[in-house]
C-alpha positions in Angstrom: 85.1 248.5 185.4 86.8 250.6 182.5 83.5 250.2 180.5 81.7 252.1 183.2 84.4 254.3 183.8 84.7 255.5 180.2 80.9 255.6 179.9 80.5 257.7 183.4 83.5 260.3 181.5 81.5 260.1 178.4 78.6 261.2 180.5 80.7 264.1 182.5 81.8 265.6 179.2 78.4 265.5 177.3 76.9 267.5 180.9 79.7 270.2 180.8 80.1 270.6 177.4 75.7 271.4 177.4 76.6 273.8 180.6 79.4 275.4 178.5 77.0 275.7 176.0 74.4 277.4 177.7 76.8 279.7 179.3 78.1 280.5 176.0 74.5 281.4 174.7 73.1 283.5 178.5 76.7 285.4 177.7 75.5 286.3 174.0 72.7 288.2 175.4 74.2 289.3 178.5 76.7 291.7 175.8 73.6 292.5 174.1 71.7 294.1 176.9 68.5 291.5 176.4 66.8 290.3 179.4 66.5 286.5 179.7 63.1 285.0 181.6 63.6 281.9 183.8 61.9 278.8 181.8 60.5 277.9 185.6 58.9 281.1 185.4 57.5 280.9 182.4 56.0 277.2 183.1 54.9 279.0 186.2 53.0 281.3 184.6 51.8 279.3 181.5 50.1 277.1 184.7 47.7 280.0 186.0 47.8 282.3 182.1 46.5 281.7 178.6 49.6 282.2 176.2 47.7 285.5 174.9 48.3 287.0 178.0 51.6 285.7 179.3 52.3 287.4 175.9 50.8 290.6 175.9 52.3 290.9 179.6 55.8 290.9 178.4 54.9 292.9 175.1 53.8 296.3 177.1 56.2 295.4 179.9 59.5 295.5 176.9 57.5 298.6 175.4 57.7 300.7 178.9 61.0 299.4 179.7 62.4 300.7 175.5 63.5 296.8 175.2 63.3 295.2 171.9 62.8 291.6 173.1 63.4 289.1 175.8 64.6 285.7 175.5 64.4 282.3 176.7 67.3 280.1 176.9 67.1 276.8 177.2 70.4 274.5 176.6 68.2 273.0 173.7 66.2 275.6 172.2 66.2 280.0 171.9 63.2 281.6 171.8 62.9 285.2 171.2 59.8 287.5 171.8 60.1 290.9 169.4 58.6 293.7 170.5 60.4 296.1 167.9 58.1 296.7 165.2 61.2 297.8 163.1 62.6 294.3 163.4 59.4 292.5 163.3 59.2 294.8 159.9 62.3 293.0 158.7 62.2 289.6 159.4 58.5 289.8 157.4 59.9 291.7 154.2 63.4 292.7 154.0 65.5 290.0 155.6 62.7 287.4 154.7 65.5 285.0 153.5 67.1 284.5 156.7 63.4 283.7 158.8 61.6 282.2 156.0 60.9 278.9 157.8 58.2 278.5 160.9 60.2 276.0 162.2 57.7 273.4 162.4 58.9 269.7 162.7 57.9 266.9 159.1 57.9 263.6 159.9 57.6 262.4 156.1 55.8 259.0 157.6 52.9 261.3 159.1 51.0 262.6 156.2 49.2 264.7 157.8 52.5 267.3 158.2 53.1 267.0 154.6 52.0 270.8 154.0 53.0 274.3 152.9 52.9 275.7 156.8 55.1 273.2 157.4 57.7 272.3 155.2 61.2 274.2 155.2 61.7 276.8 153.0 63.8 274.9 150.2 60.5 272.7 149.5 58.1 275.2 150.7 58.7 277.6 148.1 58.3 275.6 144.6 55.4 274.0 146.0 53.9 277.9 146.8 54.6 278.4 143.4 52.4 275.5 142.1 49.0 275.6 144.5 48.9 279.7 144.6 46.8 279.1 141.6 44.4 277.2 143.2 43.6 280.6 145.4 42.8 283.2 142.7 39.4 285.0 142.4 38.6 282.9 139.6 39.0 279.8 142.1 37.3 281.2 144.7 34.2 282.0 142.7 34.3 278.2 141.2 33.7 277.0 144.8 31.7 279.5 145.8 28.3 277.4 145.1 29.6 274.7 147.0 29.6 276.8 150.0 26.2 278.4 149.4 24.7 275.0 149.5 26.1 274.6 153.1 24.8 278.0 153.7 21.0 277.6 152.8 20.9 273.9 155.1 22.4 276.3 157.5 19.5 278.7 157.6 17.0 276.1 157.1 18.2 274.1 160.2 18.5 277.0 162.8 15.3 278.0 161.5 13.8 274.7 162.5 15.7 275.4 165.9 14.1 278.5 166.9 10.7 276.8 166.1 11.7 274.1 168.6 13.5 276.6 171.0 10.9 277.9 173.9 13.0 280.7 174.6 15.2 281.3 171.1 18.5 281.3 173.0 20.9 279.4 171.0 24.4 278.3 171.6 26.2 280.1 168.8 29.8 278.8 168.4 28.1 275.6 168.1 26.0 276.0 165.5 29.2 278.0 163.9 31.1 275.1 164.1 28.9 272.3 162.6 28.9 275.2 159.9 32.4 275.7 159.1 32.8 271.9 159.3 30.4 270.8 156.5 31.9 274.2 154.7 35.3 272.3 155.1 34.3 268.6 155.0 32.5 269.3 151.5 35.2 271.7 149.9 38.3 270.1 151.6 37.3 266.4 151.2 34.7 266.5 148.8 32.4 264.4 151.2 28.9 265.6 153.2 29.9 265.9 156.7 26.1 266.7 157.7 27.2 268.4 160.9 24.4 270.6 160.7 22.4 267.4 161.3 24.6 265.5 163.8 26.7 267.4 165.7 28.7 264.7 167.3 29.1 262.4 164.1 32.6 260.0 163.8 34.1 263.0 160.8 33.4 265.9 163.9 34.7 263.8 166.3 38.0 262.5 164.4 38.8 265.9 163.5 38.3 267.6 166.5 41.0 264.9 168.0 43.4 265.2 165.2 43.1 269.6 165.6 44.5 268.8 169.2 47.3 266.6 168.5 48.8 268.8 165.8 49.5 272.0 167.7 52.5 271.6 169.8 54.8 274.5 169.2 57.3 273.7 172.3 57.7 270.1 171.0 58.8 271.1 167.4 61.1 273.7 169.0 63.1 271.0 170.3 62.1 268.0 167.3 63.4 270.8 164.5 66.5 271.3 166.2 67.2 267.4 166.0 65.3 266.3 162.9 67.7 263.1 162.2 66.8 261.8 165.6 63.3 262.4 165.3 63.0 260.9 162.7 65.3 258.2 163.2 62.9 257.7 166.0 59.4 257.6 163.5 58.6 260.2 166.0 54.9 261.2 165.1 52.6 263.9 166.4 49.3 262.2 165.1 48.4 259.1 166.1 47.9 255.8 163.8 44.3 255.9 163.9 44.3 259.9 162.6 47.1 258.8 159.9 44.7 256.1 158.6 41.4 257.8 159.0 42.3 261.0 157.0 44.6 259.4 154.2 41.8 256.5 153.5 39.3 258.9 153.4 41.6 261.3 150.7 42.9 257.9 148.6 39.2 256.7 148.3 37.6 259.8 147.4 40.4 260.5 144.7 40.4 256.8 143.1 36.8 256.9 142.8 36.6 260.7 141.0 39.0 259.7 138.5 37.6 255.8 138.4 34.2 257.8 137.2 35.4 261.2 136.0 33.6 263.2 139.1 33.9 266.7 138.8 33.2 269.3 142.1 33.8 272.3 142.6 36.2 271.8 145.2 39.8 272.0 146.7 40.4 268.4 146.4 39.4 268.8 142.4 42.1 272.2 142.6 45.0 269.6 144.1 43.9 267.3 141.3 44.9 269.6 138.6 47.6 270.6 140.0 49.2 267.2 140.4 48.7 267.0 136.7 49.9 269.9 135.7 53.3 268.6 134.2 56.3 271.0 135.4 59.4 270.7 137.3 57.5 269.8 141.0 54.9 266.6 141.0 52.5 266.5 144.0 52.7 263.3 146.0 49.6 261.5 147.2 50.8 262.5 150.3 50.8 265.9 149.7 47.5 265.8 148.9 46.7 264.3 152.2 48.3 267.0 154.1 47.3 269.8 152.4 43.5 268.9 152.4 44.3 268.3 155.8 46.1 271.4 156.6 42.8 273.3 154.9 40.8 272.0 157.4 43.1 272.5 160.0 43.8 276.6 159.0 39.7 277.2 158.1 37.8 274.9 161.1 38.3 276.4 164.8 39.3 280.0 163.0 36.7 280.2 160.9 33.8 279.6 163.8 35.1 281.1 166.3 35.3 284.3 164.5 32.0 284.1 163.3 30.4 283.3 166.4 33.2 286.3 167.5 31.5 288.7 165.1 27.7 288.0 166.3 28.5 288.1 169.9 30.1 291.9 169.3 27.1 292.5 166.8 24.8 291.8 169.2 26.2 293.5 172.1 26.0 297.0 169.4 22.9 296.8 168.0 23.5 299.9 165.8 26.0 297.6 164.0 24.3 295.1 163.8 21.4 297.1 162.1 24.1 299.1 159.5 25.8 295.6 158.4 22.3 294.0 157.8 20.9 297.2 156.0 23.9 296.4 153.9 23.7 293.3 153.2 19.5 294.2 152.4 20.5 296.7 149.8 23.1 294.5 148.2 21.3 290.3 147.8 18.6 289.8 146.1 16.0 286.9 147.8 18.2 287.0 151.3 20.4 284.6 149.2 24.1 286.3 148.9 26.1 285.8 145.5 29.7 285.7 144.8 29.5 288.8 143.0 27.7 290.7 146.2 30.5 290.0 148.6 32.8 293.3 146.5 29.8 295.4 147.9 29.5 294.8 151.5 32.1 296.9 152.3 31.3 297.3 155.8 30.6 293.7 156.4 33.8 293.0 156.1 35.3 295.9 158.5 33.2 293.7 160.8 35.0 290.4 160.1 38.0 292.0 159.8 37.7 293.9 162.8 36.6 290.7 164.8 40.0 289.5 163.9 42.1 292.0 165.1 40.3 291.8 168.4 40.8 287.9 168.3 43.3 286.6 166.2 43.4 282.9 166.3 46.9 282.6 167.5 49.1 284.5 170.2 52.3 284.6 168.1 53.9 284.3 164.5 56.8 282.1 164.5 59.8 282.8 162.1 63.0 280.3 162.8 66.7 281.9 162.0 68.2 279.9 159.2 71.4 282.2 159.5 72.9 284.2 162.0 72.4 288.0 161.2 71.7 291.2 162.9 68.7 293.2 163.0 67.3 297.2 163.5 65.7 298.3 166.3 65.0 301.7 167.5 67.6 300.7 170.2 70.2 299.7 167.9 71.2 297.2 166.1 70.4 293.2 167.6 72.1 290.2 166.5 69.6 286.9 166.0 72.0 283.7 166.3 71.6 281.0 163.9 68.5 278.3 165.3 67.0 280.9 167.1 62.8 280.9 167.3 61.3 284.7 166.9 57.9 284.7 168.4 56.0 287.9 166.6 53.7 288.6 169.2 50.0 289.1 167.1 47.6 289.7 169.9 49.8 292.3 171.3 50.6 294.5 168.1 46.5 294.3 167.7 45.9 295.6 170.9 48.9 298.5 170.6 47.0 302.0 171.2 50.0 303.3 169.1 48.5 301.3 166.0 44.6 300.5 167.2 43.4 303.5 169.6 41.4 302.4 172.2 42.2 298.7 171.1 39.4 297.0 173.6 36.7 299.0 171.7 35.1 297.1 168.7 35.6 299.6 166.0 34.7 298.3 162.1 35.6 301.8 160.9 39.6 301.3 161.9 39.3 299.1 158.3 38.1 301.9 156.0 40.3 302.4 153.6 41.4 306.2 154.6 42.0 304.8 158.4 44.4 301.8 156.9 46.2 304.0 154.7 47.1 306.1 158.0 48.1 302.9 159.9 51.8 301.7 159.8 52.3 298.5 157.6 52.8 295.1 159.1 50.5 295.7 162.3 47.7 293.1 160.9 49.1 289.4 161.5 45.5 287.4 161.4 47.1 285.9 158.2 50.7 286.6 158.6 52.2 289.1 156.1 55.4 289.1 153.4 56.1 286.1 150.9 54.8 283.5 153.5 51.4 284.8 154.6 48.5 282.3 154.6 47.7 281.2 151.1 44.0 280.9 151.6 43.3 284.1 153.3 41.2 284.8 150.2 39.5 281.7 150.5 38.8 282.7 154.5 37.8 286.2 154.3 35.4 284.9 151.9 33.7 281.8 154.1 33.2 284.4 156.8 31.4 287.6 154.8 29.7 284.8 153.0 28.4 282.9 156.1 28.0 286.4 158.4 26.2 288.4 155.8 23.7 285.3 155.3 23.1 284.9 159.1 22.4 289.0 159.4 19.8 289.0 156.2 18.1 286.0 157.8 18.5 286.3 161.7 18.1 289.1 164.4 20.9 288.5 167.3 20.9 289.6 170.9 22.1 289.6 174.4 20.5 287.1 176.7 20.5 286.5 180.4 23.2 283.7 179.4 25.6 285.5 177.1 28.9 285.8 178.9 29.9 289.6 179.8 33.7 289.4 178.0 34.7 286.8 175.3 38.1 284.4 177.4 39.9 281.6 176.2 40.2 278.4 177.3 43.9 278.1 179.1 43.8 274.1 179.0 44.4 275.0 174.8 47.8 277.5 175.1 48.2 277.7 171.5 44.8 278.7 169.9 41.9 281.5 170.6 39.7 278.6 171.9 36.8 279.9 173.8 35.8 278.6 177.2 32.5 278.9 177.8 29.4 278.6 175.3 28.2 282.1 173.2 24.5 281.7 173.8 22.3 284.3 172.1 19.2 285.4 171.5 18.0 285.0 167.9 15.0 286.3 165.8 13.9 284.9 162.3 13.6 288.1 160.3 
């Protein structure tokens, strides 16, 4: 009887002190003037709304209202949506040191979260230190033939396509994403993928499963406020099957390049020299794994998707279309592009810079609060306590008329130089900004005017009776731009 009594006190008290608790925190904002949403409304919403526009919602509802954010409060977790562009200014560049974490959750038994987007800041930044030179020019240009390999099957088999097609209507983020998977399968993993071949082979298929299990933003909200028990519990976010697939694959192909000295030009051969670099920081085989996994993770659905993105806008402004490929014409010799062409096509890349304004990859950047500070907004100061999640809304500062005019318009030319000059700082978040952008933006922007100025010089695109009127996301995938429907098109061998 006393066991149950003490354990039904023990019970009482852990309820009221979490009630306490959250009182506590709903008063915090309260003296601050912030307006809390109800987490039932938000589910609510999140049921019949794509994150995007839950999102962008609340972005020009704060904006109207002069609000700097809104918060959710949860007893376990505080999540804070920034409108303020002064403060989303600050936490990027000035005050760095207290977000410089994503606040993503490492489980250092799953491999495959052994990364730089992951890890906390105290590991994250040594190990920036050692791979950033595995991203220079001169990197990029040494893997830059492994890609144009990729490239030419890629002509070669849409080619055959259109000679098979009766009508030359082809689904486009398809072919895009056999593509970008060989791109990645051969540069990541230094293995042929042949996707262009077999679009439903076992490498498409496991990676396609493991790209779904490793996005779950509400989960590590709660996972990094509790790390201990997470990991106490082996709590995993990939299953064993991905874990054993991807690290196999990784261990093999390493023990056999150095059993028989094989060289590539390659991201797995850039880890390799960096894990023999001798300094203070050693890369683990592990870290290996995840951060040829991560590569694949940060360059597959992105990468297609806003290539497909590009030719679907492309074809719907033919006038584009025909200026990029004139281009492209006047720069390649043999409708074969070189490393040293991409510096010239200038206005390619407005176009695939462009495409990613209009769809960046992800709703929201996320910064976690290591320590409890305060922050400028043009309504005064706000403080940020300590554990608190700031969601940088992306989407929404793309689509701000007060930094992109006419924001639903596709408009390459807001990427000439004169119009970014003109254009306040920090309003382009495709590949985050300050010390923890993405490393291998270089490496992206490069895939995409590679792989978009090869399609134009080879291929005509248009409009077909099937090509959907607007470009919407799939809501069953909250997280990521995933699209919804097919992009069919019509395309011409030039």
């Amino acid at each position: 009887m006393l066991d149950f009594i003490s354990l039904a006190l023990l019970l009482l008290t852990s309820l009221l002190l979490i009630f306490f608790n959250y009182r506590r925190k709903i008063a915090f904002w309260k003296r601050q003037n912030v307006d809390l949403l109800g987490v039932w409304y938000m589910l609510g919403k999140s049921r019949r709304q794509h994150l995007f526009e839950i999102l962008d919602e609340l972005y020009r509802q704060m904006k109207v209202e002069g609000k700097p954010c809104k918060v959710i409060e949860t007893s376990l977790t505080t999540s804070v949506i920034l409108q303020d562009h002064t403060a989303i200014t600050e936490v990027l560049t000035s005050k760095f040191e207290k977000f410089p974490e994503r606040g993503f959750y490492v489980n250092n038994q799953d491999p495959l979260m052994a990364n730089l987007v992951r890890y906390k800041y105290d590991l994250w930044k040594p190990l920036r230190r050692k791979l950033a030179p595995a991203f220079t020019p001169a990197k990029l240009k040494y893997m830059f033939p492994t890609m144009t390999q990729v490239g030419e099957r890629f002509v070669k088999i849409v080619t055959d396509e259109l000679e098979r097609s009766a009508d030359g209507i082809l689904e486009m983020h398809d072919w895009c994403k056999r593509f970008s998977m060989d791109v990645i399968g051969t540069i990541a993993f230094g293995i042929e993928v042949n996707c262009l071949e077999d679009g439903q082979n076992q490498f498409k298929t496991r990676m396609e499963k493991a790209l779904v299990e490793h996005f779950r933003p509400l989960t590590d909200q709660i996972c990094v406020k509790y790390p201990r028990l997470m990991n106490l519990l082996n709590f995993k976010y990939h299953s064993r099957q991905s874990i054993e697939f991807f690290g196999r694959l990784v261990q093999d192909t390493v023990e056999y390049r150095e059993k028989y000295k094989v060289r590539r030009n390659d991201f797995l051969d850039l880890l390799l020299e960096c894990r023999d670099n001798e300094d203070e920081f050693q890369l683990t085989m592990d870290m290996i794994v995840g951060h040829v996994f991560i590569f694949f993770i940060g360059g597959y659905e992105s990468s297609s998707t806003a290539l497909c993105q590009a030719l679907y806008e492309l074809a719907k402004k033919p006038e584009l279309q025909e200026k990029a490929r004139m281009e492209v014409q006047q720069v390649v010799t043999s409708q074969k592009v070189s490393y040293e062409n991409l510096k010239s096509l200038k206005y390619v890349k407005q176009v695939i810079m462009e495409t990613l304004r209009k769809y960046p990859i992800v709703p929201a950047m996320l910064r976690l609060c290591r320590e409890s500070c305060s922050l400028n907004t043009k309504s005064g100061p706000l403080e940020i306590p300590e554990g608190a999640t700031l969601m940088l809304p992306i989407y929404s500062i793309h689509n701000d008329e007060d930094f992109y005019p006419n924001p639903k318009e596709f408009l390459p030319e807001r990427f000439e130089e004169s119009s970014e000059k003109q254009r306040p700082t920090h309003t382009f978040l495709t590949f985050g900004d300050g010390p923890r952008n993405c490393i291998a933006f270089g490496f992206g922007v490069m895939e995409l005017l590679y792989a978009l100025s090869t399609l134009l010089v080879n291929f005509r695109f248009t409009l077909s009776e099937k090509s959907p009127k607007v470009i919407e996301f799939d809501r069953n995938t909250k997280y990521i731009a995933s699209l919804s429907s097919g992009i069919y098109l019509k395309v011409e061998k030039i």
